[in-house]
HTML snippet that shows the backbone in 3Dmol.js (N, CA, C, O; Angstrom):
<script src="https://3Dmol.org/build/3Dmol-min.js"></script>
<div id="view" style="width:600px;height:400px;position:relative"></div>
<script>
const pdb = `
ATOM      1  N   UNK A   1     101.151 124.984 123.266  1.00  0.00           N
ATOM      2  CA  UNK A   1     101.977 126.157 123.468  1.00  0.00           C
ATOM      3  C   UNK A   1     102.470 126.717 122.156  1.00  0.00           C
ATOM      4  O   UNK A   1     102.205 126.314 121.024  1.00  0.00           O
ATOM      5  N   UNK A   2     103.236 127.721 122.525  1.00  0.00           N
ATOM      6  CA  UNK A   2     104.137 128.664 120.827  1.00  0.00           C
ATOM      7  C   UNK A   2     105.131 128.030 121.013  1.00  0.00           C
ATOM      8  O   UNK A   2     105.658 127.628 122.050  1.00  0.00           O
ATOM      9  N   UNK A   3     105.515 127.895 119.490  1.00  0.00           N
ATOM     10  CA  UNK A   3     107.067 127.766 119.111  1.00  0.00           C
ATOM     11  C   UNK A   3     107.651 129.078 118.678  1.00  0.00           C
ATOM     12  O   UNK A   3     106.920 130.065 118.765  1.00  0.00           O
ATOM     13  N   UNK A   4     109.217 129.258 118.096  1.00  0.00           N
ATOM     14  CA  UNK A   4     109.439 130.363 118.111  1.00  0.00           C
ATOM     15  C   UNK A   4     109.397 130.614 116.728  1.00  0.00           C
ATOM     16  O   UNK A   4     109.689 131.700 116.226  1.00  0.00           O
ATOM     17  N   UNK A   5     108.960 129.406 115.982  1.00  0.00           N
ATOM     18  CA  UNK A   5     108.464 130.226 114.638  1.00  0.00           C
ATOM     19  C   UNK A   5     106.771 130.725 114.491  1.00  0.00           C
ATOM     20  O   UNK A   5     106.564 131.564 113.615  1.00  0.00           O
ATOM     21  N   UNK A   6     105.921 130.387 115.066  1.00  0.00           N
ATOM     22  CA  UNK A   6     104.429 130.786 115.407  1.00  0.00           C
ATOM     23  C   UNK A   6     105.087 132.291 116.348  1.00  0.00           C
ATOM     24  O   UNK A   6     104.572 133.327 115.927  1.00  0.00           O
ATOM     25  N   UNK A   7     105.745 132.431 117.096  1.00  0.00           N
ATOM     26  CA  UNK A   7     105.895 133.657 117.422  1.00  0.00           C
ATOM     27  C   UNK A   7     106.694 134.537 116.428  1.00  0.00           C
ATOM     28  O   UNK A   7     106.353 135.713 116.308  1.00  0.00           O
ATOM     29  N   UNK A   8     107.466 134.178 115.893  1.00  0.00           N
ATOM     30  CA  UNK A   8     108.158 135.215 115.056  1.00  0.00           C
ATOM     31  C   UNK A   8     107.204 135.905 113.852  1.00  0.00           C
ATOM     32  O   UNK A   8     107.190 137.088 113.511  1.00  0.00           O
ATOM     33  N   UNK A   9     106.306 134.638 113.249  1.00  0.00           N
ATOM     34  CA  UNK A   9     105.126 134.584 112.365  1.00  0.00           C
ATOM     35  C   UNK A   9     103.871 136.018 113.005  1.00  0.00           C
ATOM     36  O   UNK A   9     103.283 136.849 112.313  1.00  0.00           O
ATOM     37  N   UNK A  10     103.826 135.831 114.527  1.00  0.00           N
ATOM     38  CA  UNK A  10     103.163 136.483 114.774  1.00  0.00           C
ATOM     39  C   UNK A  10     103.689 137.992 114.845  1.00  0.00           C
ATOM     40  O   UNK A  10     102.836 138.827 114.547  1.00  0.00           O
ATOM     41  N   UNK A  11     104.523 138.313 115.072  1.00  0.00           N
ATOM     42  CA  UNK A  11     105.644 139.659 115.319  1.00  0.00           C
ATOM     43  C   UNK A  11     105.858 140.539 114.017  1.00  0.00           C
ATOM     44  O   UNK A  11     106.458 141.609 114.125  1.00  0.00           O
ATOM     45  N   UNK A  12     105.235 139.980 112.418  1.00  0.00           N
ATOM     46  CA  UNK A  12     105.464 139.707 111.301  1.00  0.00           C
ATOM     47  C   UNK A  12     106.489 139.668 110.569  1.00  0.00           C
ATOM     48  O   UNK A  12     106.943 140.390 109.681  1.00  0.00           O
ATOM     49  N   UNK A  13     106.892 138.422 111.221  1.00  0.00           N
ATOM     50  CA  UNK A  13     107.966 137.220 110.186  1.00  0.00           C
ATOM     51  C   UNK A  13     109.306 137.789 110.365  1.00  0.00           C
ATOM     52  O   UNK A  13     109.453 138.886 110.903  1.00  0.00           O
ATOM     53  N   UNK A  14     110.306 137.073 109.929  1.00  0.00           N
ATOM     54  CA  UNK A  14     111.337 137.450 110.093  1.00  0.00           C
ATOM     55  C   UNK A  14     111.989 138.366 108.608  1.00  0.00           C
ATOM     56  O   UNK A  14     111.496 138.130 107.505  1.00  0.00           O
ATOM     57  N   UNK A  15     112.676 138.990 108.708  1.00  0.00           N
ATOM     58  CA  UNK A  15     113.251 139.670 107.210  1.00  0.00           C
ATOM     59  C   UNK A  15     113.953 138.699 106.782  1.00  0.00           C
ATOM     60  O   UNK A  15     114.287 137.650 107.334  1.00  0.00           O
ATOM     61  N   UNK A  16     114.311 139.405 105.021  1.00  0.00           N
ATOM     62  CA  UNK A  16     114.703 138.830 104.037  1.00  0.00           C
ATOM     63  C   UNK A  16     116.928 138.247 104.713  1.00  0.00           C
ATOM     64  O   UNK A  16     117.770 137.446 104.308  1.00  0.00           O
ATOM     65  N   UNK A  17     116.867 138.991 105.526  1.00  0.00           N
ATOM     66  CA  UNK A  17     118.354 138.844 106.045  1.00  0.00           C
ATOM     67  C   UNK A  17     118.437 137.870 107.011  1.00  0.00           C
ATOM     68  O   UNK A  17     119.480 137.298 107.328  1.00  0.00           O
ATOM     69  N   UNK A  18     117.292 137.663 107.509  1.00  0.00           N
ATOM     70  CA  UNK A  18     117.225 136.709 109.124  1.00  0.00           C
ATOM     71  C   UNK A  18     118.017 135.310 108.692  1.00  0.00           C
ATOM     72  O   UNK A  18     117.903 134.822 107.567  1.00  0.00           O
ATOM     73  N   UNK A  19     118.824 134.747 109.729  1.00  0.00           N
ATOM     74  CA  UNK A  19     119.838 133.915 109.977  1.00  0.00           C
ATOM     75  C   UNK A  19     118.986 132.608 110.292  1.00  0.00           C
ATOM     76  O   UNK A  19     120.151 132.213 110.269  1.00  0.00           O
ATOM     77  N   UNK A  20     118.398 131.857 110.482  1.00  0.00           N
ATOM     78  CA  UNK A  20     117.548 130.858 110.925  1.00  0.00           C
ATOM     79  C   UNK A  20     118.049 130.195 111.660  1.00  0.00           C
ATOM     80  O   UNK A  20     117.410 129.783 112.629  1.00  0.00           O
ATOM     81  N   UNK A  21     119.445 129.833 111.455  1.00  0.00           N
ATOM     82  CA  UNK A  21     120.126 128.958 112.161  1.00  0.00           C
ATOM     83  C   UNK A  21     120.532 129.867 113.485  1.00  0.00           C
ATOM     84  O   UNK A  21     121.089 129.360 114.459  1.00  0.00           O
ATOM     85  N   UNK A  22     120.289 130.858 113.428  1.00  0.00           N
ATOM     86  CA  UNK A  22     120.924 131.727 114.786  1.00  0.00           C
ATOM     87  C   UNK A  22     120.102 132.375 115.433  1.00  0.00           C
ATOM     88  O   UNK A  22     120.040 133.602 115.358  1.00  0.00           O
ATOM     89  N   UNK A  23     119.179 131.514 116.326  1.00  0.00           N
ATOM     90  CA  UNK A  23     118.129 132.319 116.913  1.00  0.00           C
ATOM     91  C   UNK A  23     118.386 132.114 118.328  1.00  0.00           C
ATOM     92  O   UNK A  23     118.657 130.949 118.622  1.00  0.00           O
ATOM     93  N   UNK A  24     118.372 132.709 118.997  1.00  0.00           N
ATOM     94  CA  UNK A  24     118.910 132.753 120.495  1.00  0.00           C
ATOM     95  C   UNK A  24     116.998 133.377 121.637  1.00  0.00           C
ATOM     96  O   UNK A  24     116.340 134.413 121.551  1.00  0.00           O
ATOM     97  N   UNK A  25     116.873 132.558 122.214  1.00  0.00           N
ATOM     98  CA  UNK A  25     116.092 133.282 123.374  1.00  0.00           C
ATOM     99  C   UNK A  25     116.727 133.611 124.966  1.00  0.00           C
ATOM    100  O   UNK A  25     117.345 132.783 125.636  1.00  0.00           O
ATOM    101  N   UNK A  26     116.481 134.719 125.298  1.00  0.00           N
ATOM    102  CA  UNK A  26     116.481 134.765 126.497  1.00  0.00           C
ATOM    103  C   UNK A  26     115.324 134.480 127.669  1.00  0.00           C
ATOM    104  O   UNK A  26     114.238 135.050 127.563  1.00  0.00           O
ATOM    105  N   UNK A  27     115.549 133.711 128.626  1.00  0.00           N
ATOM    106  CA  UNK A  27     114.462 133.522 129.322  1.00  0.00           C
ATOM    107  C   UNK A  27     114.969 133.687 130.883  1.00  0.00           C
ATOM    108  O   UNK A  27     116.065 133.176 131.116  1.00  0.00           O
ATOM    109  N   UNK A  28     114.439 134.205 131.751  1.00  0.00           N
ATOM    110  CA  UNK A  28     114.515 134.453 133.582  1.00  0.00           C
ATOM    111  C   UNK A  28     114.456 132.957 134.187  1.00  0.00           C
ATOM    112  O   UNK A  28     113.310 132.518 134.279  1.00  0.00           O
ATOM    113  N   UNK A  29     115.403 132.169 134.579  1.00  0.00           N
ATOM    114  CA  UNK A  29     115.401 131.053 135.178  1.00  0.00           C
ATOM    115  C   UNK A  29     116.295 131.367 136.531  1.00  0.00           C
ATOM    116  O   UNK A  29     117.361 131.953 136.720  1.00  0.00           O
ATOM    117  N   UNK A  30     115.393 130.728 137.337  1.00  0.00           N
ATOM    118  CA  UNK A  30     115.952 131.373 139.220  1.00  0.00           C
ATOM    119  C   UNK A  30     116.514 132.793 139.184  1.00  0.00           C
ATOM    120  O   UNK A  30     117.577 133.030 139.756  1.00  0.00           O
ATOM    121  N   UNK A  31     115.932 133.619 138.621  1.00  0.00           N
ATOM    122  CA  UNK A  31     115.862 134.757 139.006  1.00  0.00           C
ATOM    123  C   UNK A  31     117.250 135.561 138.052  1.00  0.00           C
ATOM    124  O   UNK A  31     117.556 136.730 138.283  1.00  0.00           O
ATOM    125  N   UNK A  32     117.839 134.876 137.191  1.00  0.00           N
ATOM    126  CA  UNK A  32     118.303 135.044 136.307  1.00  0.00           C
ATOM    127  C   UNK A  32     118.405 135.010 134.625  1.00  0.00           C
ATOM    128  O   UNK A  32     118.060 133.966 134.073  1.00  0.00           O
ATOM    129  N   UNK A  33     118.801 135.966 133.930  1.00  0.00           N
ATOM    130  CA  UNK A  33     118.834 135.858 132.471  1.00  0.00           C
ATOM    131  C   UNK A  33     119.682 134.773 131.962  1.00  0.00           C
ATOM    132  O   UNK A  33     120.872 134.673 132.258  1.00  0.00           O
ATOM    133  N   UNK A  34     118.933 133.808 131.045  1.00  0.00           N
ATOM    134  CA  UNK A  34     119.678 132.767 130.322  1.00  0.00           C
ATOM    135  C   UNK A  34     119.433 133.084 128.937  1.00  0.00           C
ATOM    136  O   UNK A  34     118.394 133.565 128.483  1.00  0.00           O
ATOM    137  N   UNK A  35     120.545 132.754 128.265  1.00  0.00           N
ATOM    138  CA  UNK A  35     120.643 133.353 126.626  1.00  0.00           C
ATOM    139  C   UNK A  35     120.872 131.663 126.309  1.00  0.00           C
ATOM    140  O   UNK A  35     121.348 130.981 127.217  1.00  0.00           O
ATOM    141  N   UNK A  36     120.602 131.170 125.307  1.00  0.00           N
ATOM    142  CA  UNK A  36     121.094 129.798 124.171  1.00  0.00           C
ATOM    143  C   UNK A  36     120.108 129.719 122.922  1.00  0.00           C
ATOM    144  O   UNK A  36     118.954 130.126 122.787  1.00  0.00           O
ATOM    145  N   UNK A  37     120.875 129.125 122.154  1.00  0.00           N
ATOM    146  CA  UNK A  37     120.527 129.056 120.843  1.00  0.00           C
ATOM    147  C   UNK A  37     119.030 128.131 120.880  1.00  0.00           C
ATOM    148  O   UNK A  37     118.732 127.390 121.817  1.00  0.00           O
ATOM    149  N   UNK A  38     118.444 128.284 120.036  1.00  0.00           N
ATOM    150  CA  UNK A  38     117.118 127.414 120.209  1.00  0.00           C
ATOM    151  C   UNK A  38     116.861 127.025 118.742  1.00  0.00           C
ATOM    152  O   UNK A  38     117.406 127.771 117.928  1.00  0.00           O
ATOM    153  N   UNK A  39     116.036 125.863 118.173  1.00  0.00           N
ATOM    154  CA  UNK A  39     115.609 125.751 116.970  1.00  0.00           C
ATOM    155  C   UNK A  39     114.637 126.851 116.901  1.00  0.00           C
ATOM    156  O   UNK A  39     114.468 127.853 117.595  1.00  0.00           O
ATOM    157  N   UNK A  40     113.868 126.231 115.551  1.00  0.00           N
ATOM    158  CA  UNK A  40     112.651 127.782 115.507  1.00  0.00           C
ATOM    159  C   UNK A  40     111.539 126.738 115.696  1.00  0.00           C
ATOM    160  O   UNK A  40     110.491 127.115 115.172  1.00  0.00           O
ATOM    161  N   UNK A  41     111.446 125.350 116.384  1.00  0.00           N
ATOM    162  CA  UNK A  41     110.373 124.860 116.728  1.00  0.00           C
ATOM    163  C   UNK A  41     110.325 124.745 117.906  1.00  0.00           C
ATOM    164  O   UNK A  41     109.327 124.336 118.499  1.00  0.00           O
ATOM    165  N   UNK A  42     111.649 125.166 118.578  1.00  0.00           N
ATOM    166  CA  UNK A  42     111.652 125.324 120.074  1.00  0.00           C
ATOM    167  C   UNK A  42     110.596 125.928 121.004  1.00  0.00           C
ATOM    168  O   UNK A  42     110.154 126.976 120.531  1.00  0.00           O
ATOM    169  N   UNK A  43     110.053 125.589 122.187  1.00  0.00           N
ATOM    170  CA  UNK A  43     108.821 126.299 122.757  1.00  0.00           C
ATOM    171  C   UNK A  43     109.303 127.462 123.527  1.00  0.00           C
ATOM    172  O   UNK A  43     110.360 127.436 124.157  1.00  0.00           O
ATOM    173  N   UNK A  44     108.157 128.951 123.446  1.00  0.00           N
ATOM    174  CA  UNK A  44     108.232 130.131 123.920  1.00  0.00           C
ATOM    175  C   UNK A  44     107.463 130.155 125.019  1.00  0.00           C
ATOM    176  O   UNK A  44     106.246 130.038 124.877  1.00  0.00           O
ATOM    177  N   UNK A  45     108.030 130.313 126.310  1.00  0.00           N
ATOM    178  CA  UNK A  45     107.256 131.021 126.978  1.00  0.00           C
ATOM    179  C   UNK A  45     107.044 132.257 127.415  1.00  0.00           C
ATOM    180  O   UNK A  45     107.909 133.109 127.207  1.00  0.00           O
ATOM    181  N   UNK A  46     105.542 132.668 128.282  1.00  0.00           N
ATOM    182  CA  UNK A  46     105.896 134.174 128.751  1.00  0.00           C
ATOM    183  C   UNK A  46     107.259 134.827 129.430  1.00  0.00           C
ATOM    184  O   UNK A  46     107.923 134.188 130.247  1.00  0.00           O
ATOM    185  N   UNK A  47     107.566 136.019 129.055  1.00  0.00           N
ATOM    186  CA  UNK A  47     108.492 136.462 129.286  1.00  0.00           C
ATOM    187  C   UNK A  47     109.508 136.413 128.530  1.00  0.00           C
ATOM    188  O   UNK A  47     110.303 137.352 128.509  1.00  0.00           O
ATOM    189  N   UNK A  48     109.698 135.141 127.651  1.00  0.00           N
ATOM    190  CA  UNK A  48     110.815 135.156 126.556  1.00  0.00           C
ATOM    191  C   UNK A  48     110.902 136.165 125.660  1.00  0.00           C
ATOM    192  O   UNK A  48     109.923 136.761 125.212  1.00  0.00           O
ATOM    193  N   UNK A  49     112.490 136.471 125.263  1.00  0.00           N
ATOM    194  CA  UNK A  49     112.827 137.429 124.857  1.00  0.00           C
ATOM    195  C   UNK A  49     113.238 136.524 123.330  1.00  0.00           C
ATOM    196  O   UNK A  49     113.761 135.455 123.644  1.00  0.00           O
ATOM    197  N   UNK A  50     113.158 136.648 122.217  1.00  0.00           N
ATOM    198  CA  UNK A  50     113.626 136.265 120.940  1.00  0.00           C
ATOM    199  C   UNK A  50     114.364 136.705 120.078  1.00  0.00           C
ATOM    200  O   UNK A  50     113.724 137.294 119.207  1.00  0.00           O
ATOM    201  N   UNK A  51     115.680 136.687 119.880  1.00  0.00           N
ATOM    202  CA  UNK A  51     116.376 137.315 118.837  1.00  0.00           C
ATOM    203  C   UNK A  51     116.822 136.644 117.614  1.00  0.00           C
ATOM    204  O   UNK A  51     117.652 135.750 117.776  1.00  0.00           O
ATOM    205  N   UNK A  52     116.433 136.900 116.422  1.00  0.00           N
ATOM    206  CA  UNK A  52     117.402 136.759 115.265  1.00  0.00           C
ATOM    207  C   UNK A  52     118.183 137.655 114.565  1.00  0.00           C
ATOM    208  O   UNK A  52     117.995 138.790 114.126  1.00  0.00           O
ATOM    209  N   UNK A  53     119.640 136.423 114.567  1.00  0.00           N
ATOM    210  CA  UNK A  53     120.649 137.099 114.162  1.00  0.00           C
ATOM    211  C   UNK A  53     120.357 137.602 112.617  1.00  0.00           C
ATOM    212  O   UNK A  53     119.277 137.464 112.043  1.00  0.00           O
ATOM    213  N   UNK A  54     121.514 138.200 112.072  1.00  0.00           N
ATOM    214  CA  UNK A  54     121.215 138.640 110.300  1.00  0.00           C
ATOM    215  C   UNK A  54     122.421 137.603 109.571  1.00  0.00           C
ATOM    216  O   UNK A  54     123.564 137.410 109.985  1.00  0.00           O
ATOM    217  N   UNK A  55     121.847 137.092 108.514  1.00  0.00           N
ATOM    218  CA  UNK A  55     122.916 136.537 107.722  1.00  0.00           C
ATOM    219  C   UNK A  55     123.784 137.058 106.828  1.00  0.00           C
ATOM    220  O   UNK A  55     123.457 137.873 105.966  1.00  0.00           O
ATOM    221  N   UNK A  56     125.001 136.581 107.005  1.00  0.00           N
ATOM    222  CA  UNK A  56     125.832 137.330 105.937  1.00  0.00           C
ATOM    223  C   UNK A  56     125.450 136.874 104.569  1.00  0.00           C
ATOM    224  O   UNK A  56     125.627 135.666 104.412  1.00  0.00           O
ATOM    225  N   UNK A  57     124.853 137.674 103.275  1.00  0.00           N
ATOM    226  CA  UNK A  57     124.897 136.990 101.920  1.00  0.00           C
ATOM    227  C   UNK A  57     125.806 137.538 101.241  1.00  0.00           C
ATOM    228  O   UNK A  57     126.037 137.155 100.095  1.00  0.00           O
TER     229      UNK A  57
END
`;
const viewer = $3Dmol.createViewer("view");
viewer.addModel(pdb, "pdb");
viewer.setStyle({}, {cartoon: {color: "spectrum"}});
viewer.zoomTo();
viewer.render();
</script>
């Protein structure tokens, strides 16, 4: 399967601001939206939604 760094890789990459530590997916479980933090080796499935946050420098 994808992780969510092979997907982000694929999307092309995250920017120079991206937060690593703050990556959140959303995914449809029983018919509902679930949001939580995930590593970036965490697995993606269809339908997942992927967000990274921006870091403050």
């Amino acid at each position: 399967g994808m992780n969510v760094l092979t997907a982000l890789g694929m999307a092309g990459g995250p920017t120079f601001r991206a937060n690593s530590d703050k990556v959140v997916i959303t995914r449809i479980v029983g018919g509902k939206a679930v949001t939580g933090k995930v590593r970036l080796d965490s697995a993606v499935l269809p339908g997942d939604t992927i967000r990274v946050y921006e870091g403050w420098f």
